[in-house]
Phi, psi and omega in degrees: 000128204262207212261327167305300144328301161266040164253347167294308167232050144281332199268334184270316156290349158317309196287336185276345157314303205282325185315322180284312157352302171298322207274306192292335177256002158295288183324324161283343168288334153294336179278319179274005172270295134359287198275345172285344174280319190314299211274341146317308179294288194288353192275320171305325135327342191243332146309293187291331179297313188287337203298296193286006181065020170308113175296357180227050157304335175310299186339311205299256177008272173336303169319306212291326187310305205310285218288340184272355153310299187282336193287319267236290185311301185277342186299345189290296171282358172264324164322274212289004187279341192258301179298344188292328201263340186267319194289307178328319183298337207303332170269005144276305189284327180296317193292319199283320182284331164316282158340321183267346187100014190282103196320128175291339191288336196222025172238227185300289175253030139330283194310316200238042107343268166336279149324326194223083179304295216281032160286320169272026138318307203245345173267313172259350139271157185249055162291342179194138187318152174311326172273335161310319183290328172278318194307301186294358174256349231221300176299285183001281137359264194294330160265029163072039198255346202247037152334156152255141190275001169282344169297307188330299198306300184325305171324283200309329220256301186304317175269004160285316189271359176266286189313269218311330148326281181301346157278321157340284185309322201271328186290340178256341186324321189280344188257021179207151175321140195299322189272332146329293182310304184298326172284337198260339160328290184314309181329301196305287238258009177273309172322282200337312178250019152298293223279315177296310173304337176298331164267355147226039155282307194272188170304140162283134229245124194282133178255171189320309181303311183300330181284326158322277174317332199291300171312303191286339157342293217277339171284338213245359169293000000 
């Protein structure tokens, strides 16, 4: 790839960097704007009920659980599935700024340093040559090693409020119809398990031992 080229498809993987980026802090913003209409519409529904002594007031309550569950569950796989699909560009911009000359401190990998500290083993030392360094970021890649450890913490942050749904859910099951109760349950434990399977479908946050084996992979080529 000559130096012209790969200014071509620096500049398209760039672009496709910031698209996805964007695509990922919209999606949180359509999601807490979405579950903040649910539980308007139904806490207000749930209001008027007890005011008229409607005996299956709850049912409100449940729904908005079920739904803010499952909605919960997908901003997630959808979310890390656009990073994953993000991640994929990083050996490409590493191989194309090598070619332009591009300082690692003030290109790609300089950002995921940043992002991904213990990356910089492998990125901010010199255990191992600029192709080496692609090669071991490109593994990476390809097992699923090149997470952020802040998905984790969200994932983690999602299914504490989905259990507390799903508690919700169990707690009212005896005051609302039997078939209502089952479905926003199924709802609760369907988020529960988008978001978690979600964390070892997609990428991972690389643990000490993966950087390792990555180095020594790449040094003995």
């Amino acid at each position: 790839m000559n130096s012209n080229e790969a200014r071509s498809v620096f500049q398209s993987s760039q672009q496709m960097t910031v698209l996805w980026a964007g695509v990922i802090s919209k999606n949180f913003v359509f999601t807490i704007v979405f579950i903040a209409a649910v539980w308007s519409y139904f806490l207000k529904a749930y209001i008027e009920s007890v005011s008229t002594g409607f005996s299956h007031g709850l049912s409100y309550l449940a729904v908005a659980a079920g739904l803010t569950s499952i909605l919960l569950g997908l901003w997630r796989v959808y979310n890390r599935f656009i990073y994953n699909r993000l991640a994929g560009l990083y050996p490409d911009l590493l191989h194309c700024e090598k070619i332009l000359g591009i300082e690692s401190s003030r290109g790609t990998a300089g950002d995921l340093q940043k992002r991904i500290p213990r990356l910089r083993r492998i990125l901010g030392e010199s255990e191992l040559n600029p192709d080496q360094k692609q090669k071991a970021i490109s593994f990476l890649v390809e097992t699923k090693r090149l997470g952020q450890r802040s998905h984790l913490v969200i994932d983690f942050i999602m299914i504490v409020i989905i259990i507390s749904m799903f508690g919700l859910c169990i707690s009212a099951h005896a005051k609302i119809q039997l078939p209502l109760a089952i479905g926003t349950i199924i709802a609760t434990l369907a988020g529960f398990l988008l978001v978690f399977c979600g964390i070892f479908i997609f990428q991972r946050y690389p643990s000490q031992s993966t950087i390792a084996t990555t180095i020594t992979k790449y040094q003995e080529e």
